[in-house]
N, C-alpha and C positions, 0 to 999 in steps of 0.2 A: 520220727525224731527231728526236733528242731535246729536247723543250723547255722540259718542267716536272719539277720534281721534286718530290716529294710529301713532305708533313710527317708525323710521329706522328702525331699528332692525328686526320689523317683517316680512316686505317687502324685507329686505336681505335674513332673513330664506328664506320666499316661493320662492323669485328668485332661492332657490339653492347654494346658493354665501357659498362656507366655510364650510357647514355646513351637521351634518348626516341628513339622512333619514327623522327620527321622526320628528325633528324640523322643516324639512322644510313640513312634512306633518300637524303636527299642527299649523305653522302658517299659510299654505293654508287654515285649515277647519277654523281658528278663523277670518281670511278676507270672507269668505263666507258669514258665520254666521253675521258677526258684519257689512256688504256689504250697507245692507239699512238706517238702521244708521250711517256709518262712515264716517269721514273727513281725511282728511293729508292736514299737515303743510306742506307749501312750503321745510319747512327745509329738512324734509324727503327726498322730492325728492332731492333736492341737497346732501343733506348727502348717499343718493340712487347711484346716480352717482359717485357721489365722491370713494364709496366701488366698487361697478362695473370696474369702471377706475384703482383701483389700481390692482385689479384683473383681469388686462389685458383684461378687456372686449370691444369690438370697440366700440367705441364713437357713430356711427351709430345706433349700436344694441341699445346702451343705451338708445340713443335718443328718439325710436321708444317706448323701455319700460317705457320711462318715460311721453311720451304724450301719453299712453292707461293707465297708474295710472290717470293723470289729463283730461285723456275723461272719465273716471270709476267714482273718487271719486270725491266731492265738495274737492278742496285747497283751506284753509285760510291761510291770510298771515299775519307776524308780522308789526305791527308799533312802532312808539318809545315808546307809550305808551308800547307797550309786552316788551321791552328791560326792561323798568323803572320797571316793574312788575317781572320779572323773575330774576331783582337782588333784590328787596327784597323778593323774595324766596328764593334766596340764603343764605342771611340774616338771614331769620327768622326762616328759616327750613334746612339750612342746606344741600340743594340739588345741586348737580353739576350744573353750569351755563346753558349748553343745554339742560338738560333734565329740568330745570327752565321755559327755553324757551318755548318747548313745553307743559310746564303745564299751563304758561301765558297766550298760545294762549287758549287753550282748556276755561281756565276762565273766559279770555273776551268774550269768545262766547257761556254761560251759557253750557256746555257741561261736564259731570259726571265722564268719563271713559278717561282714556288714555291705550291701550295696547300696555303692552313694556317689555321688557325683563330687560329693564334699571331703572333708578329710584328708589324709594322709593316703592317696590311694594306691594302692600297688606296696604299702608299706604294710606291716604283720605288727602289732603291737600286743605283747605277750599270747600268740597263740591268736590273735584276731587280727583277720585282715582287712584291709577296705577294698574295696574289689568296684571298678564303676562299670556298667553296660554300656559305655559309650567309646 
């Protein structure tokens, strides 16, 4: 059963991308750990790429990293409902439009956890939390 969905962020840590040591060894142990339960949002991986790419990484390589994340985890994807959903998160709580997005998805598909470095974290937004390994 699926219950956390995973943000950019942490997938950029364990890539490596930018970032020291720790981080990217705690976001590797919190992808481990959360492996049998977790999803990504389409977003991720494109937002995945997108950091990759500006950090001169070859389009190739990316490619390759990013269809072993979508042979690894279940990807859910947004519809217009997640758009309609994650502007009244915006709304109502205050949270930046993308990381809105990612909580819309994780909502519609009864799912508890988001971990993310981004976000509202440590806070519960109807029944979803944002949770960071760091």
């Amino acid at each position: 059963m699926i219950t956390t969905l995973v943000d950019t962020n942490i997938l950029v840590y364990a890539a490596g991308v930018n970032t020291d040591k720790a981080h990217q060894a705690a976001a590797s142990a919190a992808l481990d750990e959360i492996r049998p339960v977790g999803a990504l949002p389409v977003q991720a991986l494109s937002e995945f790429a997108a950091v990759l790419l500006r950090h001169n990484r070859p389009a190739d390589e990316i490619q390759r990293d990013v269809q072993a994340l979508a042979d690894t985890w279940p990807v859910l994807h947004p519809t217009a409902r997640t758009v309609a959903d994650a502007l009244g998160c915006v709304r109502d709580h205050h949270v930046h439009f993308w990381d809105a997005m990612v909580w819309a998805i994780a909502a519609e598909h009864g799912l508890s956890t988001i971990l993310s470095e981004d976000g509202p974290t440590g806070r519960s937004i109807q029944g979803v939390q944002f949770v960071s390994p760091f």
